[in-house]
C-alpha positions in Angstrom: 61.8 85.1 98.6 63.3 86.3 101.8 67.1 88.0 101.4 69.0 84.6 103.1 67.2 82.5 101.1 68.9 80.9 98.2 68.2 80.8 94.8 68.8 77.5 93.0 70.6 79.2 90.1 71.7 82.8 88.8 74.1 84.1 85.8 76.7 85.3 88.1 77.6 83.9 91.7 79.9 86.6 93.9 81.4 84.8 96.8 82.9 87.2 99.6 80.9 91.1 100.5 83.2 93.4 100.9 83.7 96.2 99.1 85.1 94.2 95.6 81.9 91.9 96.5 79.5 94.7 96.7 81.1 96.9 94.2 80.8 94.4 91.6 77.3 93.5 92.0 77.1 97.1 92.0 78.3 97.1 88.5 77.6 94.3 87.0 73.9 95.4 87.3 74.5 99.0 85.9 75.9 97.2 83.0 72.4 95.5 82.5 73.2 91.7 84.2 70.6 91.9 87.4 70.9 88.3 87.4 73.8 88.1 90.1 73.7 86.5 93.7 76.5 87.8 96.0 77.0 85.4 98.6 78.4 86.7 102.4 79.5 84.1 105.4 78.3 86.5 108.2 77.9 89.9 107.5 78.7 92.5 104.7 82.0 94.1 105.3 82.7 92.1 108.1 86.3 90.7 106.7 88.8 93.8 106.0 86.4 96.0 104.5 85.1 97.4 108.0 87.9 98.0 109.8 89.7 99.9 106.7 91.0 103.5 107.4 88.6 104.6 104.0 91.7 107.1 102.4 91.6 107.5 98.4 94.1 109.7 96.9 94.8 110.5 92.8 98.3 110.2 93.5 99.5 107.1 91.3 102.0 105.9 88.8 99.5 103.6 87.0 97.9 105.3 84.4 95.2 102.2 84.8 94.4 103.2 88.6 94.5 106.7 88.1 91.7 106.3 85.6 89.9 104.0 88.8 91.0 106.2 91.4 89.4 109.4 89.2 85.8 107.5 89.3 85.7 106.6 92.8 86.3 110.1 93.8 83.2 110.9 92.1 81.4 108.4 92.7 82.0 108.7 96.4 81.6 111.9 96.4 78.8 112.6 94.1 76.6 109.9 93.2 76.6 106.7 95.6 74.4 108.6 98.3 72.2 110.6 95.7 71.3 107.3 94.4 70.7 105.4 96.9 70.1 107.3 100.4 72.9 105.5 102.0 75.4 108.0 103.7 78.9 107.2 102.5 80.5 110.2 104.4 82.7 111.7 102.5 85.7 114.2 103.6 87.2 115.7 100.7 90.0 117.3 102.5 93.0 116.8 100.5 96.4 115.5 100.4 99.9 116.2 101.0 102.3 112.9 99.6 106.1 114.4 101.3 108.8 114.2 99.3 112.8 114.1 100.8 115.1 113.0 98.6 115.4 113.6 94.6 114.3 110.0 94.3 111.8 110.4 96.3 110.5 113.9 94.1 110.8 112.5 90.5 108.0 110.1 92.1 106.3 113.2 92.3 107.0 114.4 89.1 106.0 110.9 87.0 103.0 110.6 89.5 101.6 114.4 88.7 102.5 113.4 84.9 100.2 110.7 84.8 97.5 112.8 87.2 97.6 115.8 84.6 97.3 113.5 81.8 93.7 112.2 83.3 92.8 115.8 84.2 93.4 115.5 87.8 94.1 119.0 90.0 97.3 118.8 91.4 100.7 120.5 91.9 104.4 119.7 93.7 104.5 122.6 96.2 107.2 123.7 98.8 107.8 124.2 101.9 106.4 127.5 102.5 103.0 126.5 101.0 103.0 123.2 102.8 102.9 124.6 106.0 100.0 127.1 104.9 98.2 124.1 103.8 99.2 121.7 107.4 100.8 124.0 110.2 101.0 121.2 112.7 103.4 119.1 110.8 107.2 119.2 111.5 109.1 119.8 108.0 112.4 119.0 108.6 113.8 117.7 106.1 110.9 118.3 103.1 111.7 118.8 99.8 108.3 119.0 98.3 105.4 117.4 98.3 102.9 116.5 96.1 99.5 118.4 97.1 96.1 116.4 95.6 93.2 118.7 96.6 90.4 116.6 95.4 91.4 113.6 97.6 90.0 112.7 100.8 88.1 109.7 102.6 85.2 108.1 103.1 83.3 105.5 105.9 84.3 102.2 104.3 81.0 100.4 105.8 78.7 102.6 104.9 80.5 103.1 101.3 79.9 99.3 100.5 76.1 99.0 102.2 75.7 101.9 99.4 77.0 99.7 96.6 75.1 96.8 97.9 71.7 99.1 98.3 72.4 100.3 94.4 73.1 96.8 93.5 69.7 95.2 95.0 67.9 98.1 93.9 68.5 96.7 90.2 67.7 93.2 91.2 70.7 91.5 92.6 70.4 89.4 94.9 72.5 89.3 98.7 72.5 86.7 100.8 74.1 86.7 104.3 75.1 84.3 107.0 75.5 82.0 104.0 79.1 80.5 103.9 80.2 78.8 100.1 82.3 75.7 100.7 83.2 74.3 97.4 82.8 75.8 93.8 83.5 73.3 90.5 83.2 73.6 86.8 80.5 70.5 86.0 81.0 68.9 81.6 78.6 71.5 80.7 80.2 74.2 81.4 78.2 75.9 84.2 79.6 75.9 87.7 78.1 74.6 90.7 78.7 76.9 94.0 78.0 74.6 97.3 76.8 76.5 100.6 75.6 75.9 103.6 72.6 76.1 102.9 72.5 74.1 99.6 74.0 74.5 96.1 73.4 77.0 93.5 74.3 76.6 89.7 75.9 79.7 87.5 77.5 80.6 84.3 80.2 82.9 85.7 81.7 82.2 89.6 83.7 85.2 91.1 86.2 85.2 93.9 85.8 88.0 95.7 87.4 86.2 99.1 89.7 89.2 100.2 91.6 87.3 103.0 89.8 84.2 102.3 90.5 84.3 98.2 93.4 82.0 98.4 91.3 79.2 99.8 88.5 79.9 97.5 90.4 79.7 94.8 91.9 76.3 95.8 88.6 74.7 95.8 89.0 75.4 91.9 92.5 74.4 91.6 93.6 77.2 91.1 97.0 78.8 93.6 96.0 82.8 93.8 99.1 84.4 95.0 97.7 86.4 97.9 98.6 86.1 101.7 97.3 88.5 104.5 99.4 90.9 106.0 98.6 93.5 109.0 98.0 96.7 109.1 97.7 99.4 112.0 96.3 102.5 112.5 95.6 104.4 115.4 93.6 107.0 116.9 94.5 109.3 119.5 92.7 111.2 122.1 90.6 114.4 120.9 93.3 117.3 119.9 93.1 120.7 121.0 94.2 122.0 118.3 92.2 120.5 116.1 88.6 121.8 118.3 89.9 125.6 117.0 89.6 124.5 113.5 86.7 125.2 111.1 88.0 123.1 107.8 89.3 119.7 107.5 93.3 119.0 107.3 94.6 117.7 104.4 96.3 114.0 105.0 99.8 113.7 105.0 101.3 110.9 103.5 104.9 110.4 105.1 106.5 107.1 103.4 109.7 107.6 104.5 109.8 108.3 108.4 106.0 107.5 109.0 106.0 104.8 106.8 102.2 105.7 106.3 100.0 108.2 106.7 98.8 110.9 109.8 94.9 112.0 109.1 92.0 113.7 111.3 89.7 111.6 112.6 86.8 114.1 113.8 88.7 115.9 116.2 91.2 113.4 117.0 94.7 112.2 115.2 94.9 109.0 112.7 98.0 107.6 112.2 98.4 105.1 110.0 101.5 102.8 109.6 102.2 100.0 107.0 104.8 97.3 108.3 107.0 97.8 105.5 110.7 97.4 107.1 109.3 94.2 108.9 106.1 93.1 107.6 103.6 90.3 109.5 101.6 87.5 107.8 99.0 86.0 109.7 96.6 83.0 108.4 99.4 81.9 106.1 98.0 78.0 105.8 94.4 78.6 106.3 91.9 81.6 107.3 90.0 80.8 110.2 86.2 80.3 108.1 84.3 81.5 111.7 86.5 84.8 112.0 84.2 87.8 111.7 85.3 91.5 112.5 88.5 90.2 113.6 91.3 92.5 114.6 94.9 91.3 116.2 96.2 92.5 119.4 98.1 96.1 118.5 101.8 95.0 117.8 103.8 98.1 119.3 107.4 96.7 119.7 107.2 96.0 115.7 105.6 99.8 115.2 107.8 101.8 117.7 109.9 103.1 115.1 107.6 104.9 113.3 105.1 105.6 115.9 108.2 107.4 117.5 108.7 109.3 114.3 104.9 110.3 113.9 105.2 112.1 117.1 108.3 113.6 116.3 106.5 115.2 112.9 103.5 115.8 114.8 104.3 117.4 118.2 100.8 117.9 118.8 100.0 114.2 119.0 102.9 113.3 121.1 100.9 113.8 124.9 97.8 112.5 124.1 96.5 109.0 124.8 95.3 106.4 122.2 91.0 106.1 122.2 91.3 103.2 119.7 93.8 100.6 118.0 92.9 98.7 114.8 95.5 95.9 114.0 94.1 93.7 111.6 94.4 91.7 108.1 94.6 92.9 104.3 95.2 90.7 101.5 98.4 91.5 99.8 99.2 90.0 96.3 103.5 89.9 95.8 103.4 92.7 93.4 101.1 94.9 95.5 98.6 95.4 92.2 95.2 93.8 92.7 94.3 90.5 91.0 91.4 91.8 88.5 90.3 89.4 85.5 89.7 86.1 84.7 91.4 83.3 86.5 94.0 81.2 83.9 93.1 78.1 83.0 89.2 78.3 84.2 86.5 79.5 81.7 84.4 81.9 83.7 86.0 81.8 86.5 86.7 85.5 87.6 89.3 86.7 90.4 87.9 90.2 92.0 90.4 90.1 95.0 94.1 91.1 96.1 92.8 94.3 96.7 95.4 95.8 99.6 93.8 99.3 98.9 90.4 98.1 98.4 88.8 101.0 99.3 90.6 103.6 97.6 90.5 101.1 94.1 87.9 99.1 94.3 84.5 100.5 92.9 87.0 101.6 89.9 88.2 98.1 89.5 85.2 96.4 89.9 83.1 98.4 87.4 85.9 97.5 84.7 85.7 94.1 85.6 81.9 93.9 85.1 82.3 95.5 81.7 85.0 92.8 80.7 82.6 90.5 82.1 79.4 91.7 80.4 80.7 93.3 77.1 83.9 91.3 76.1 86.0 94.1 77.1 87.1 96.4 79.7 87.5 99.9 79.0 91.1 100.2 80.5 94.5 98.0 80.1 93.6 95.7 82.7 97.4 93.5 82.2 98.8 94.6 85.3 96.2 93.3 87.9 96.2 89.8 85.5 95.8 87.4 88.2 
């Protein structure tokens, strides 16, 4: 059977192949169910997935994700390419989370509370040892921050082909350029997926839709709460100073003047900014079903602000032109947690989606989903991403 075509029935039907997509097929057939067809519109990662800025840190409040967060740092690290060949390209440079206010550090301090309880290497320095650890960034103002060696980032594309190589490896089965249109429980209990290019019978349906999930869903009858909202990152021209260096800086994760995050990207500057003081939703009614790869024109009236700000922390930055803009859609859930676990009121009907970090949580996520799924049971407290 070639890869697009379609089977006429399988135990598990994935609709959507991003990195939740991938990741749980992934998992599903480490935990022994091969029988799994992950269905794709156009291409794998091509909805948020490839356009993602690929950062993972340990830094978290939720015991839950920390435990996630821990496994996808080693699986990222570690395992994914040995097992599969697929380079995932991992940087494990580190990160710096800045702290200026005393609100701002007893984050720090219940966040490195939860990381030491899980085993994770980190430690609220000042700064003195910041700016041994970053001497390009402007401190004015620091209190602390709170330094996470072990994180880093990884190429989001290459990350979920990985996932989706392990995953057919074992027997799943992927097929692209095949757009689902309807999915409904029949009196026996099974569901019946319709595509494009015919209809395919399961026992267990899973929405793994990213910006598309709320629509799934409604062909179930089910309202997720999810809506897409932008993102933008940029990168800058190639930095001098950056050419002299033979390591890797860490990230820096400003919240409060960057409102995001300023990175390396090779020898160029990242700098990442999420809308939070004025946020956009696009595709509130309905996501365009023929959008693929789609980013939005960059927005920089609405960014200024911080932009402005990232220059001012990092002088270096401040002459240099922009090489690249990436303005596009994330699905965001109202509580900002991802909606993991089976959908109320549907009987194996599973939500794998809601994901506004999906990189950084989802191989975590999804193998805890696959054991709920196959075994009864995740291995984690799994209440706060109940969809």
């Amino acid at each position: 059977m070639s890869e697009r075509a379609l089977p006429s029935a399988a135990r598990v039907v994935i609709i959507g192949g991003g990195i939740m997509g991938c990741g749980l097929a992934y998992h599903l057939a480490h935990e022994g169910w091969a029988d799994v067809v992950l269905l794709e519109k156009a291409e794998l990662t091509s909805g948020s997935t490839w356009h993602a800025a690929g950062q993972i840190t340990h830094s978290t409040s939720s015991h839950a994700l920390g435990k996630c967060v821990g496994y996808n740092i080693d699986l990222y690290s570690k395992v994914l390419e040995a097992e599969t060949g697929q380079s995932v390209t991992w940087h494990g440079c580190g990160s710096l989370r800045l702290a200026y206010t005393y609100d701002e550090l007893d984050w720090l301090h219940q966040t490195i509370s939860v990381g030491k309880g899980l085993g994770f290497p980190m430690e609220i320095v000042g700064p003195e040892r910041i700016r041994e650890l970053h001497p390009f960034y402007n401190l004015d103002g620091v209190m602390a921050a709170l330094h996470t060696p072990d994180d880093g980032h990884v190429d989001p594309a290459g990350a979920a082909f990985a996932l989706a190589k392990g995953a057919r490896q074992l027997g799943v089965k992927i097929v692209r350029r095949c757009r689902a249109t309807n999915a409904t429980q029949q009196r026996n209990g099974e569901w019946l997926v319709e595509t494009e290019q015919g209809d395919i019978a399961c026992e267990h349906v899973v929405n793994a839709g990213g910006t598309y999930a709320r629509q799934v869903a409604l062909w179930s009858g089910y309202d997720l709460p999810a809506t897409s909202m932008t993102h933008h990152y940029l990168i800058t021209d190639t930095v001098p100073e950056f050419e002299a260096l033979d390591k890797e800086l860490p990230v820096v994760r400003d919240d409060r003047l960057v409102s995001g995050y300023i990175r390396m990207e090779q020898k160029k500057g990242l700098i990442g900014i999420y809308e939070k003081a004025n946020p956009n939703t696009v595709w509130e009614d309905h996501c365009p079903w023929d959008a693929e790869n789609e980013l939005f024109e960059p927005d920089y009236d609405r960014i200024m602000p911080w932009l402005e700000n990232a220059m001012d922390r990092m002088p270096i930055l401040a002459e240099l032109g922009i090489a690249r803009e990436v303005h596009g859609a994330i699905s965001h859930p109202p509580d900002g947690n991802p909606l993991i676990g089976p959908a109320p009121g549907l009987k194996n009907y599973w939500c794998c989606c809601g994901t506004q970090i999906g990189i950084g949580w989802g191989p975590g996520l999804t193998r805890e989903l696959a054991r709920w799924m196959v075994h009864g049971a995740a291995d984690i407290n799994m209440r706060e991403f109940d969809p």
